[in-house]
C-alpha positions, -999 to +999 in steps of 0.1 A: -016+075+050+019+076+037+031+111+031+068+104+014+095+076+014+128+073+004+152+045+000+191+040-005+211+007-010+174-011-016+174-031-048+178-006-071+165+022-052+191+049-043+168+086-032+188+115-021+156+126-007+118+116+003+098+111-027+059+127-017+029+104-018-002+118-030-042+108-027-041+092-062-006+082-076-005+062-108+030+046-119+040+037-153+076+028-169+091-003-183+098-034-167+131-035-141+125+003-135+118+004-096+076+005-098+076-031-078+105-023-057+090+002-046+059-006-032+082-035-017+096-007+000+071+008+017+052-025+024+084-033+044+078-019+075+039-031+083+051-062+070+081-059+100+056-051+123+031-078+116+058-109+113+094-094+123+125-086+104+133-124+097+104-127+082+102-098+062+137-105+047+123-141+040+098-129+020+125-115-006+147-148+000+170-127+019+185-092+036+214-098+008+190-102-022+176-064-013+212-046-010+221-027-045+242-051-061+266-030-077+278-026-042+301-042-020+291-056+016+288-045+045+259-023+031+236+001+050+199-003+042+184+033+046+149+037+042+128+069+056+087+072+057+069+104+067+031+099+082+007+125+089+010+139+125-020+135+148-037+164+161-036+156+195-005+139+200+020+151+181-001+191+178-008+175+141+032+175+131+045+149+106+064+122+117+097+107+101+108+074+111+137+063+096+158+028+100+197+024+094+203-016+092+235-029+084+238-061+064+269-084+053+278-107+026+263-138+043+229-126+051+234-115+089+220-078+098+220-053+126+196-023+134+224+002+136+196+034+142+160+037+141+145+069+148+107+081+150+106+120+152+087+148+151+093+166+119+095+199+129+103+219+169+067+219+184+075+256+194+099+284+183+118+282+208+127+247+207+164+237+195+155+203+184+127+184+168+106+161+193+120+122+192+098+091+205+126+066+201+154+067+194+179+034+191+213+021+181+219-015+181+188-026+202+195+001+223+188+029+230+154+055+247+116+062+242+096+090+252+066+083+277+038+101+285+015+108+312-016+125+316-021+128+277+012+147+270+054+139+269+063+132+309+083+162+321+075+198+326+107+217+316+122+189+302+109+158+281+119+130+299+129+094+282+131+063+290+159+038+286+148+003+269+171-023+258+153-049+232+182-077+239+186-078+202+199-060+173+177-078+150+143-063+164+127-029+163+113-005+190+086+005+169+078-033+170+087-047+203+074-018+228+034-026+229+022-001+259-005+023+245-002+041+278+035+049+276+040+053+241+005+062+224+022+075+191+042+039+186+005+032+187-007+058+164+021+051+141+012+012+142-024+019+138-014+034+105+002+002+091-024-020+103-045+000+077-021-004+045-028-033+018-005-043-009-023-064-037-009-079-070-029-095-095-007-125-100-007-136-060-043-135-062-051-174-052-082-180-079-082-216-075-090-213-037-115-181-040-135-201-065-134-237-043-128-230-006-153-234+017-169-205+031-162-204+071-186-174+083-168-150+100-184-113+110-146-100+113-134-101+076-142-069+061-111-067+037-097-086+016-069-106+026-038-103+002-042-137-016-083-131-022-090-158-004-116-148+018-137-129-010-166-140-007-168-136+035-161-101+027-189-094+001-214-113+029-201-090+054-202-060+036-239-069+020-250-075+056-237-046+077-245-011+053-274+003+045-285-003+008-265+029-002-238+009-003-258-023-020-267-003-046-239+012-060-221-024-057-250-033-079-253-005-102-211-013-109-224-050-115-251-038-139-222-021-159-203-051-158-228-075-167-261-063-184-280-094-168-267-089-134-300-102-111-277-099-078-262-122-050-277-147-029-256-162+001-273-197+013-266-216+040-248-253+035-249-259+072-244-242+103-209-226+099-205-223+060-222-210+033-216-203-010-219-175-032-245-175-059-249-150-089-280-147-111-262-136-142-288-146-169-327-139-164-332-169-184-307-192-169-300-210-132-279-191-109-244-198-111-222-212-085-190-192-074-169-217-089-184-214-124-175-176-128-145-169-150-110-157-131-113-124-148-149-114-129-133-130-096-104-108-102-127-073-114-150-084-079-116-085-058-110-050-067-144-036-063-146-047-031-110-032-022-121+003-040-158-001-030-155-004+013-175+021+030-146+019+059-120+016+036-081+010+045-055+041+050-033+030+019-045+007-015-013-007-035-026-022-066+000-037-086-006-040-121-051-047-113-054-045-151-040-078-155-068-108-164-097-080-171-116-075-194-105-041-220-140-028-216-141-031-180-107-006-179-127+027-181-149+010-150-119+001-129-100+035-129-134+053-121-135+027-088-099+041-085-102+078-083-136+074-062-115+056-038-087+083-038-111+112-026-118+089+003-081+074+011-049+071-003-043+050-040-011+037-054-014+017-085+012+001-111+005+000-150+018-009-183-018-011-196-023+021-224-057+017-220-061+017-184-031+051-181-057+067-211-085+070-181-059+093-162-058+118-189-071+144-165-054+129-140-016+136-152-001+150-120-012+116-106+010+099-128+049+089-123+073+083-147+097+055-137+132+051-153+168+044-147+194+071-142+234+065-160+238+041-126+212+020-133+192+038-102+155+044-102+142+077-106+104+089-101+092+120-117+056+134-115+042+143-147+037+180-157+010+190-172+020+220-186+046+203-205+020+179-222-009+204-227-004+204-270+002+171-269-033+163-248-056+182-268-049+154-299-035+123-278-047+107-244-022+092-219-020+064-233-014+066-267+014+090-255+027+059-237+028+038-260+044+060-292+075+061-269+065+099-261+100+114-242+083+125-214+064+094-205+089+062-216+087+033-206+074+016-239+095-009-257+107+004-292 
């Protein structure tokens, strides 16, 4: 779970201060207005952690095609997340963890700081707010423990640790669950976000691959591509609770919905077949249109019994079906009472589904400085204006309060 984040000098994302995450959070605006930047933002640091800061910076072509270009270089990349504080380890206390990283004109970039605190003194009488690392330059000290607490009776003790690189962060490099369980915890936590967009989605290889079994996949990968292992897996492993809402969805979907069969081709792989039509032959994975294969790849996201910490669905509604809308934002705020939900939109029809939902929804715009701005709706404000119009229709007559549609 992600409880704020805040950016400066990313893209164009320039926050005074942490912007909260709720359960359920629904963005709209126009296109160029931060929504993708955003969730670029806070995939940045699980993505750090899985591949490195090279890598990450790869993925956007480069550390200088994130800076704010109406600045000059050097420029300091500042971005800050909050996470939920364990109950054990940190006495349930939020953590901040917050990275300074300095980047030039030709690309190069140094950690300058990178901090993970506690957000608050664990007693009253504490001057300062616990820190579990605390670098500058690839330098810099963690805080151990031992025997299930901080080392150090009337003093926390730390540790100095020197990562021989100012491209590299603590939060990444020092792996010892022993002597730095809430790096762990914190880690733990990004292993369990997902960032999907409808366009990466890989169609062509869900539809033709070859289906290697594998008991492990119980998510879906970011491209798709192992869709069909997941449904196996999650068919075989719950109890028919779980069967039979998947089923009941599919019935809503599709009238003639019969259900799934996995068969064998040989020992190691296996296809996907659907009975669609009573009166017709099962059909092969590769014969069902993208826009099921898309609607499936959400339901299975929404739909997990043991479902991830953190869903980003960047605009789902593209390639479905209009009727299928109302379907899809149900799956959404089902999943939200079970985890936390972040979606993009600029689909009327999909925000009209959140018209009881509107302090779900963000407004996204650009301030005089061409900076993004998020603002929470208020219901209050829009209370006349709901009891004739739904969210949607607001959205798209250009309504003051929501924006974001072209005139």
């Amino acid at each position: 779970m992600l409880k704020s984040i805040r950016g400066k000098n990313y893209r164009n994302l320039n926050q005074a201060v942490e912007f909260p995450i709720e359960s359920l959070n629904v963005f709209i605006g126009p296109n160029g207005s931060g929504k993708s930047n955003l969730l670029e933002l806070i995939s940045f640091l699980p993505e750090t952690m899985a591949n490195g800061l090279h890598s990450t910076f790869k993925k956007r072509r480069s550390a200088v095609s994130v800076a704010n270009v109406d600045k000059n270089f050097p420029q300091n990349l500042e971005i800050t997340w909050e996470f939920p504080g364990h109950p054990d380890l940190t006495f349930g206390i939020d953590l901040t963890y917050s990275l300074n990283i300095e980047i030039d004109s030709r690309g190069s970039f140094s950690v300058v700081k990178e901090v993970l605190e506690e957000k608050s003194p664990r007693y009253p009488n504490e001057p300062r707010n616990l820190k579990h690392l605390d670098f500058e330059m690839g330098k810099g000290f963690a805080t151990p423990w031992e025997n299930n607490r901080p080392k150090g009776l009337q003093r926390v003790e730390t540790t100095n640790e020197d990562l021989k690189s100012a491209q590299k962060l603590a939060l990444e490099v020092l792996r010892s669950p022993g002597n730095y369980p809430v790096l762990e915890y914190v880690r733990d936590l990004l292993n369990g976000w997902r960032f999907y967009t409808a366009n990466d989605m890989d169609i062509r290889a869900i539809k033709n691959e070859p289906i290697e079994i594998d008991p492990l996949q119980n998510h879906l990968s970011n491209d798709g591509k192992n869709l069909v292992m997941v449904l196996y897996n999650l068919f075989q492993a719950n109890d028919h609770t779980f069967q039979d809402s998947f089923e009941r969805v599919l019935r809503a979907l599709y009238a003639g919905h019969r259900g799934f069969k996995f068969p064998l081709i040989d020992s190691r792989h296996f296809e996907l077949r659907w009975g669609l039509n009573p009166h017709s032959k099962d059909l092969t994975f590769d014969q069902v249109s993208d826009g099921t294969i898309r609607m499936l790849s959400w339901i299975s996201i929404l739909m997990n019994p043991n479902p991830l910490s953190l869903i980003c669905l960047d605009e789902p509604e593209l390639g479905i079906h209009p009727a299928w809308l109302p379907i899809l934002a149900d799956l959404i705020r089902e999943a939200a009472k079970k985890t936390q939900v972040i979606i993009t939109t600029h689909a009327p029809s999909l925000l009209d589904e959140f018209s009881e939902n509107v302090k779900q929804v963000v407004v996204c715009g650009l301030d005089d400085f061409g900076c993004s701005q998020f603002e929470r709706l208020d219901k209050d404000e829009l209370e006349e204006w709901l009891k004739q119009y739904r969210l949607g229709a607001l959205f798209q007559s250009g309504h003051p309060l929501l924006g974001g549609w072209p005139k």
